[in-house]
N, C-alpha and C positions, 0 to 999 in steps of 0.2 A: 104631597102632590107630586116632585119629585120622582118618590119612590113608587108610585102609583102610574104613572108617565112609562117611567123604565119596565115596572112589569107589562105594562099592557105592549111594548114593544118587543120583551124577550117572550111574550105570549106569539103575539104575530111571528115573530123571525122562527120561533119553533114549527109554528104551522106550516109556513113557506118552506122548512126547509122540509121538514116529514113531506112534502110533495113532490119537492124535488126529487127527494130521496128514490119515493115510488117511481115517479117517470121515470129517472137511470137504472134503478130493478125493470120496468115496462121493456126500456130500450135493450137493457140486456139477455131480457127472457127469448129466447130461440124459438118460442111458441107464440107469442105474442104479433098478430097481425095487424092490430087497430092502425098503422098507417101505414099499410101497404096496398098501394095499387095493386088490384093482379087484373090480368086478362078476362075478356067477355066469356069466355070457354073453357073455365074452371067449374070442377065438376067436383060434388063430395064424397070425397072419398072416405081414406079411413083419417085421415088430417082434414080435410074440407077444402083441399089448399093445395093438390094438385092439378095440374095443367094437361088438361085432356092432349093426348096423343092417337094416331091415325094405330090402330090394329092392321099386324100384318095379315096378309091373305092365310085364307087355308087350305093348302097346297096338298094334302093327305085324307082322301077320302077315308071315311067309317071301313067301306068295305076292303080298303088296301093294307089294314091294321090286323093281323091275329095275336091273339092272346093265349099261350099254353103256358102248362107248370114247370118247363123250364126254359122259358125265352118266347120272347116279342117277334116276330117279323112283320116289317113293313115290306109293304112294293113297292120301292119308289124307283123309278126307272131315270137315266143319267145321274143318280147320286153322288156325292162329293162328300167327304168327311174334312171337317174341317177346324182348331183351334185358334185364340184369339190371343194377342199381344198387349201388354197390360199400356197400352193408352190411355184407357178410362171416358174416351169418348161415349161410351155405348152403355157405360154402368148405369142401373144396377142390373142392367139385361143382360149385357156379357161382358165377362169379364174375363184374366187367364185361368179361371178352374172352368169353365163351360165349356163344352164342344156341342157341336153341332152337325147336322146332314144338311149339305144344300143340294138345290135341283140344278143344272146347268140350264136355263131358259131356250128354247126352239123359235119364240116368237113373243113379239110385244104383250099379247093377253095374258103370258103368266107373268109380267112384273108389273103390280100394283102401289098405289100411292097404300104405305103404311108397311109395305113391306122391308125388310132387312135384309142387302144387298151386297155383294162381295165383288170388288171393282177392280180394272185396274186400266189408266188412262194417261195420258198427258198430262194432268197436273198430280199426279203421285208417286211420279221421280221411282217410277218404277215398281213399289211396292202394293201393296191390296190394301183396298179400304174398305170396312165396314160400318155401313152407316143405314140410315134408314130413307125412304123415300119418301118425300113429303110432296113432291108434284111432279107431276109427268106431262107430256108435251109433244108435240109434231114441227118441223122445222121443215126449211128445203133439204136437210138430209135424213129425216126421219123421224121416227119414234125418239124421248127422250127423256130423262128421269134428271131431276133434282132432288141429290143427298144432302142428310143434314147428318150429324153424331147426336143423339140426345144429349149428352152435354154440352154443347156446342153454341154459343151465341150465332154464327154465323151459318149459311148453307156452306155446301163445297162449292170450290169454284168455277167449278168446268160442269157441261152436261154429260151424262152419262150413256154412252151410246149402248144397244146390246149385243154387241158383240167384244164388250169393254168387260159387259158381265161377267163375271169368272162362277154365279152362283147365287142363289134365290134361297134364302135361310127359310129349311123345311119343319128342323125338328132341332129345338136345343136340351140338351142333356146335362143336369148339374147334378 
C-alpha cells in the first residue's frame, strides 16, 4: 500500500514538473507570444507580431526618376545628402551604413505624419535628430510636428517647428 502510495506521488510530481519544465522552455522561447498583450494595430506581417507604423510620404515623383546603363538621376530640387550616427533610435531603418537624400521643406505640406525628419531645436543641445513624425499640429505659433525614434518608448520632447527642419528624408541608400 506503501509502496503504491509513493508511486502514485513520484507519478504526479513527474507530471507537474514535465509542465513546469514546458512553461520555462514557453517563457524562454523568443517566439512564443501566448501572454503577450500587443496593441489594436498589429498587423501580420512576416512574424504576425509587428506594430503597424505611419509610412513616410512620397516625396519623388515617377517622372523625376531616370534609369540609364550607367547611372540613376533623380530631380530633386533643394537636396541634402546626408549620414546617420549609430544611436540606434531609428533601427533597423537607419542606421551608420545608410545615407540618404533629404529635401529641405518650403512649407508645412511637405512634412507629413509618417515621415522621417532631420531637426535641430532647443531640446537637442545643438545637435540633429532623426526621428519620424507621428503627429502634426497648429498652435498660436504655427504648424507643428511631433517626433518619436522607432525605438523609442517615449515622443521627443519639444514641437518641432519648420524652420527647425534641417530636411525631409527623400531617398535612403544601403
Amino acid at each position: 500500500m506503501k509502496r503504491g502510495i509513493i508511486l502514485l506521488i513520484a507519478f504526479v510530481a513527474g507530471i507537474l514538473a514535465g509542465q513546469g519544465y514546458h512553461a520555462t522552455q514557453a517563457a524562454l522561447d523568443p517566439t512564443n507570444y501566448d501572454d503577450v498583450a500587443f496593441p489594436s494595430n498589429v498587423y501580420s506581417g512576416i512574424t504576425g507580431r509587428a506594430v503597424e507604423r505611419l509610412s513616410p510620404s512620397n516625396h519623388i515623383s515617377e517622372d523625376q526618376i531616370h534609369v540609364y546603363k550607367d547611372r540613376i538621376v533623380i530631380d530633386l530640387p533643394n537636396a541634402i545628402y546626408a549620414k546617420f550616427g549609430p544611436t540606434n533610435s531609428m533601427e533597423p531603418v537607419l542606421d551608420t551604413e545608410a545615407n540618404a537624400i533629404e529635401i529641405k521643406p518650403e512649407s508645412a505640406e511637405q512634412v507629413r505624419e509618417g515621415d522621417i525628419i532631420a531637426y535641430k531645436n532647443t531640446c537637442t543641445d545643438g545637435g540633429t535628430i532623426i526621428h519620424r513624425v507621428i503627429k502634426q499640429g497648429e498652435d498660436q505659433l504655427g504648424p507643428y510636428w511631433i517626433t518619436k525614434g522607432d525605438n523609442l518608448k517615449e515622443a521627443d520632447p519639444c514641437k518641432v517647428r519648420l524652420d527647425e527642419i534641417v530636411g525631409v528624408v527623400a531617398v535612403l541608400l544601403y
